[in-house]
N, C-alpha and C positions, 0 to 999 in steps of 0.2 A: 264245626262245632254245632251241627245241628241241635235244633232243641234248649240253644241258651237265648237268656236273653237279647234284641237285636241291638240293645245301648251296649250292650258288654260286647258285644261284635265290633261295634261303629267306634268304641272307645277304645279298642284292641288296637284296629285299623290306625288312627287317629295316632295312636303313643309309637307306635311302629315306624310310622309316615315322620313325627317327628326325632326320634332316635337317629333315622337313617339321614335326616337332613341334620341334625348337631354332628353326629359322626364324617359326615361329609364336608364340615366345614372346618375352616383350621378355628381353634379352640382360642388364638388370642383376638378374633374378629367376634366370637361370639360374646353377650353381653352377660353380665354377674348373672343376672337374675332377672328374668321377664315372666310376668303375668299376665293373664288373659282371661276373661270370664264371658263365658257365650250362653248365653240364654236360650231355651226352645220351647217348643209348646206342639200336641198333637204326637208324639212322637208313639207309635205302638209299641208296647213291650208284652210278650209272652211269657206269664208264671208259669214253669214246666211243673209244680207241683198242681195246682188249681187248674191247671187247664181253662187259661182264660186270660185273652189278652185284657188291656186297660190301655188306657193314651194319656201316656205323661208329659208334664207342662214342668219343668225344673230348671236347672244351670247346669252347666258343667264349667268346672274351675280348674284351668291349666297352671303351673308352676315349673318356670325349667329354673334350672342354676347351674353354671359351671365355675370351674377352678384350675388353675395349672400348681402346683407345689413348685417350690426348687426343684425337687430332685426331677422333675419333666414327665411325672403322673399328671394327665387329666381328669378331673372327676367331673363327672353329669351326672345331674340328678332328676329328674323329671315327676311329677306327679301331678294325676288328673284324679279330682274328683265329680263324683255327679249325685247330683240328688235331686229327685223329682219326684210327683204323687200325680193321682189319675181316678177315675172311677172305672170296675170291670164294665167291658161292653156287654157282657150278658146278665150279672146280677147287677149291678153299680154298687159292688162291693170297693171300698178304700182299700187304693194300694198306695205303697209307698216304698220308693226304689231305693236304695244307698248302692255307690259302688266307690272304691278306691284303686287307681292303680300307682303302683310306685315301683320308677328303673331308678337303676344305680348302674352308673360305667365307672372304671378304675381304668385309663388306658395308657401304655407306653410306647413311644413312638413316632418319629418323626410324619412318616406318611400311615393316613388311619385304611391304607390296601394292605399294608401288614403291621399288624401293631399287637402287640400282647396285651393281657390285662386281664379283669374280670365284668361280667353284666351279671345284673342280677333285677328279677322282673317280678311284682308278685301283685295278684288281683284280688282282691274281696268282691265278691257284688251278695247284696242282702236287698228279696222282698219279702215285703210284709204285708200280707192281707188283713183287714179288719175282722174281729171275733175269733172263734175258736180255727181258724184256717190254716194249712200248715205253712211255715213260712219256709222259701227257699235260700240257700246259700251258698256259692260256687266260690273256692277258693284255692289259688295255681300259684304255684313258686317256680320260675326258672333259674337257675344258676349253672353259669358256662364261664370256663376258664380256657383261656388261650394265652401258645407259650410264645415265644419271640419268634418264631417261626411262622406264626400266626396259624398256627392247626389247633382245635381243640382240644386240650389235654383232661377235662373233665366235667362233666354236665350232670345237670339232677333236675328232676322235674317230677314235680307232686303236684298231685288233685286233688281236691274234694267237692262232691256236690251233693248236699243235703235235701229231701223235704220234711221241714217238721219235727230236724234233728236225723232222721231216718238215711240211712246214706244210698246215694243212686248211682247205678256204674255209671262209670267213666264214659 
């Protein structure tokens, strides 16, 4: 993903890492619901519309939850958000970052090496430059279904990345 943001990389990284560890663990060790809020500061982010990094100083806010039903569906739900501001390193224009990401698992299955069910993954990330600037917006849906078999029976993935409203390939 050359060219995005490096938060929207590192939070990509970040929701993946813990996906793969909830899916790897059996579902009644895991707890209802844990939050986590981690702070940073310095961090450089790249406006691919401006052409200019900034160093943001923000949070980022984890939320998992899981569930088992009766019927022996597990749901995980995960979402990370981040929000941060900065000044650009070449004008000390005000930026100010938002990003969201939000999974969703539906899974069934005794062992998660073959399990059916659906995930579904979808990012917002929004900056904003101070004054008439154009602002950037990058926004990805995943959705994959797998059948008891554990093969994928149907996947969809949409993009969009704005500047200024204006749309940018993929």
């Amino acid at each position: 993903m050359r060219g995005q943001p490096r938060a929207f990389v590192s939070s990509a990284v970040v929701a993946g890492a813990l996906i793969a560890t909830v899916l790897s663990s059996a579902a009644s060790a895991a707890p209802p619901e844990s939050k986590e809020t981690i702070p940073f500061a310095g961090l450089p982010i790249f406006d691919t519309c401006t052409k200019e990094s900034f160093l943001a100083t923000g949070v980022v806010k984890i939320r998992l939850k899981t569930a088992t039903s009766h019927g022996g569906v597990t749901h995980f739900g995960l979402a990370i958000t981040s929000k941060a501001k900065g000044p650009g390193l070449l004008t000390g224009t005000k930026y100010v970052f938002i990003e969201g990401d939000h999974e969703h698992a539906n899974l069934r299955g005794a062992s998660l090496d073959l399990f059916s069910g659906t995930v579904t993954a979808v990012t917002k990330v929004r900056i904003n430059g101070q004054g008439k600037l154009p602002d950037f917006s990058l926004h990805i849906q995943i959705h994959v279904t797998v059948n008891a078999n554990g093969e994928p029976t149907a996947s969809v993935v949409r993009q969009r990345i704005e500047c200024g409203g204006e749309p940018l390939p993929a």
